[in-house]
Backbone bond lengths (Angstrom), bond angles and torsions (degrees), N, CA, C in turn:
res aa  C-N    CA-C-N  psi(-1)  N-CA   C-N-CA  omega(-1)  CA-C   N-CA-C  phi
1 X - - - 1.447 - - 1.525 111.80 -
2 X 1.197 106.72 -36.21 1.773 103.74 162.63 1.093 137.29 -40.99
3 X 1.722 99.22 -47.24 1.361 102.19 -178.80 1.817 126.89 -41.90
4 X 1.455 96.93 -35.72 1.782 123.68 178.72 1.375 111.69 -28.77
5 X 1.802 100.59 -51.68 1.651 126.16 -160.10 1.785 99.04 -81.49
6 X 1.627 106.52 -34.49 1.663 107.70 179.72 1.813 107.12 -39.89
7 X 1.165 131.08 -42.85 1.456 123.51 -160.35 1.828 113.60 -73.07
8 X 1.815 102.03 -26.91 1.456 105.20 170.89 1.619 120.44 -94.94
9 X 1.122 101.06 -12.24 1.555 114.35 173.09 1.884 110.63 -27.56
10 X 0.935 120.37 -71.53 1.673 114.12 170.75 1.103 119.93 -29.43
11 X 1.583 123.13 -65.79 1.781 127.97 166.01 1.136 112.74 -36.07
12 X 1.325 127.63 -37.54 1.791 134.53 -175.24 1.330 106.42 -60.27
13 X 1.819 89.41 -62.90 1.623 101.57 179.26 1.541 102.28 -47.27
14 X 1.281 126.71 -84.82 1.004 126.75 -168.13 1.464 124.73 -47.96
15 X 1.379 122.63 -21.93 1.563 109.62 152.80 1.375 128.62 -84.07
16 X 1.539 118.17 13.16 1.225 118.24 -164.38 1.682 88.30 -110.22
17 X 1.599 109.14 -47.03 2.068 109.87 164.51 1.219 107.58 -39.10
18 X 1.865 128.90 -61.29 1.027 134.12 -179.91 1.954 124.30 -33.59
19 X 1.618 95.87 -39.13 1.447 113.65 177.87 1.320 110.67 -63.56
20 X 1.501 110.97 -77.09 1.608 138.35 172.33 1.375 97.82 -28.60
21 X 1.647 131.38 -63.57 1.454 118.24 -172.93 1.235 116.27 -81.02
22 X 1.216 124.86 -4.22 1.818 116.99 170.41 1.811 100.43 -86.01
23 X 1.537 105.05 -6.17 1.755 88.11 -177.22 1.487 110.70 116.02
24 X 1.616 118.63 -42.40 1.246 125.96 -175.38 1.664 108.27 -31.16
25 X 1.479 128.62 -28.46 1.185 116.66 -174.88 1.560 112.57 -164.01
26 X 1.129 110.39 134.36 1.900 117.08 -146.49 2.227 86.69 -106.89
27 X 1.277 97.87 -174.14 1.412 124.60 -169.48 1.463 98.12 -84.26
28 X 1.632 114.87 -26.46 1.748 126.18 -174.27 1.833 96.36 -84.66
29 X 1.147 117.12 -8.39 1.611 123.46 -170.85 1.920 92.86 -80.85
30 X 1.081 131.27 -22.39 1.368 121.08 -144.80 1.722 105.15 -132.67
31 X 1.148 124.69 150.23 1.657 125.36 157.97 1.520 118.65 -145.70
32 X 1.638 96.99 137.73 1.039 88.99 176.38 1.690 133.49 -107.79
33 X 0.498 99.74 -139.06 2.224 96.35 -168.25 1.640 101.94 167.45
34 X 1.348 81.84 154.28 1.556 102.88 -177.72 1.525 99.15 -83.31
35 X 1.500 127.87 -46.79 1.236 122.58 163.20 1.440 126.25 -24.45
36 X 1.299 119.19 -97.16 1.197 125.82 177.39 1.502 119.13 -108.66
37 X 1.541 112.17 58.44 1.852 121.37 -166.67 1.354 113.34 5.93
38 X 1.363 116.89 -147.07 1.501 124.57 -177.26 1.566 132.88 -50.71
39 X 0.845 111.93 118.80 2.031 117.17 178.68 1.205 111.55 -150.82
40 X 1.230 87.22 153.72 1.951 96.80 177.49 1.408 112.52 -62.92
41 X 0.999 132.78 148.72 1.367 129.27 156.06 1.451 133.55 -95.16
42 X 1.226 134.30 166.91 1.095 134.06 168.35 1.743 117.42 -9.45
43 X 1.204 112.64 -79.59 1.618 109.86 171.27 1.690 130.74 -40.33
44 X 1.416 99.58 -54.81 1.092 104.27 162.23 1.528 140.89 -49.20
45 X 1.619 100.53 -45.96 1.832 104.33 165.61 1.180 127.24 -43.49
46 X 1.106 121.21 -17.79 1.818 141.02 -148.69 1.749 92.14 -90.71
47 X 0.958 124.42 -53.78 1.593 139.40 -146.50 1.770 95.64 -107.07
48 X 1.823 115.36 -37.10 1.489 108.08 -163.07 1.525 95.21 -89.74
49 X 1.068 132.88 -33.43 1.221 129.68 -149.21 1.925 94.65 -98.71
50 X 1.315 101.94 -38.65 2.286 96.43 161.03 1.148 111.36 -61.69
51 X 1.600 129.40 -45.66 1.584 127.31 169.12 2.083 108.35 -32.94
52 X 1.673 84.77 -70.36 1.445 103.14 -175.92 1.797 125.91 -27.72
53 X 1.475 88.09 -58.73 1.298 94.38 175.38 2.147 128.40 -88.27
54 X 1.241 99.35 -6.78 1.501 120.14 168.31 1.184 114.72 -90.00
55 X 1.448 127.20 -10.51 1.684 132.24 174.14 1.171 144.51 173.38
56 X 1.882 105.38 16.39 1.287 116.64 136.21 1.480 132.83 -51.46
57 X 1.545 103.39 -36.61 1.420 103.39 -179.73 1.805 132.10 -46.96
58 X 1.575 101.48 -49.03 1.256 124.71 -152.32 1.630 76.10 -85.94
59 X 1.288 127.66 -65.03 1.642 126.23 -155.50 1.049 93.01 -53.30
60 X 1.597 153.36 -76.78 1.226 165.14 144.16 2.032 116.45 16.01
61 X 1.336 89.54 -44.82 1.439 84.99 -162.42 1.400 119.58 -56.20
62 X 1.550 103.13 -48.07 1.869 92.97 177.96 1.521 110.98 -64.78
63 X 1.617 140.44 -36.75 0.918 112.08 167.53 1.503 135.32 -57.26
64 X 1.127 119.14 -16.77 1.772 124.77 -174.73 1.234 81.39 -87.35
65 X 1.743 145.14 -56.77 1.629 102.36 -149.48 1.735 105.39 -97.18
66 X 1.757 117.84 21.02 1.467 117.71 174.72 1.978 84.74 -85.67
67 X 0.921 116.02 -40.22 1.530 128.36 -166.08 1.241 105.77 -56.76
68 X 1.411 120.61 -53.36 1.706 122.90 -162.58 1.432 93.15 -104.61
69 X 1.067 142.09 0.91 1.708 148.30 150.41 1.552 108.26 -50.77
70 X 1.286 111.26 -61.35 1.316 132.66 -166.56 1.638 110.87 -73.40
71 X 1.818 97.55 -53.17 1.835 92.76 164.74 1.195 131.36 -75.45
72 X 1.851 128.10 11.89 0.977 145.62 166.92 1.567 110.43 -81.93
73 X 1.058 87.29 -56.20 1.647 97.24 167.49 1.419 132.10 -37.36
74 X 1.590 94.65 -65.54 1.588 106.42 177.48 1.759 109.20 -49.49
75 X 1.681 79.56 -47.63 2.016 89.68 -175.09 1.684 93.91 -50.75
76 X 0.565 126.51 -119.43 1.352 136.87 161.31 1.438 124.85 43.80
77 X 1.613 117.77 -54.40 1.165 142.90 132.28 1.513 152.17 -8.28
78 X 1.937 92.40 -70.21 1.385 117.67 140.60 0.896 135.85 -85.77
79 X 1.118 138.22 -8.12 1.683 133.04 132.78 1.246 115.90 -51.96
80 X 1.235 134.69 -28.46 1.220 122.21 -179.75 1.503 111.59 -90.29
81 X 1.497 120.00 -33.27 1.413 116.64 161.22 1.056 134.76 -70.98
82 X 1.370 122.08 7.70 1.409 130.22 -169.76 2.104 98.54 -113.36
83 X 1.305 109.67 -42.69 1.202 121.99 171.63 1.570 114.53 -43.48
């Protein structure tokens, strides 16, 4: 089911750079481990995840519905070539 999210993945990235360089979240926001490498930590969730939901949405939107346009399509496609 991930795979779905692979086609907007850049916009993410790139609104998540967008965050990181206005400040929204410092090098003290994150830890890493050999376990499961880099993640936010505790402090950080607080500030990324209110960003997230206050204006990921809107930046996001034309890329998710050029994204699920296109994997509709394909779907779409192979169903019909397989028929």
């Amino acid at each position: 089911m991930l795979d779905v999210l692979e086609p907007v993945r850049p916009w993410v990235d790139q609104w998540l750079w967008l965050k990181i360089h206005n400040g929204l979240l410092t090098p003290k926001d994150f830890y890493k481990g050999k376990e499961y490498g880099c993640r936010l930590n505790q402090e950080g969730r607080g500030p990324f995840f209110s960003a997230w939901y206050d204006e990921a949405e809107s930046f996001l939107r034309a890329p998710m519905r050029d994204s699920l346009a296109l994997l509709l399509k394909t779907v779409r496609q192979y169903r019909y070539s397989v028929e």
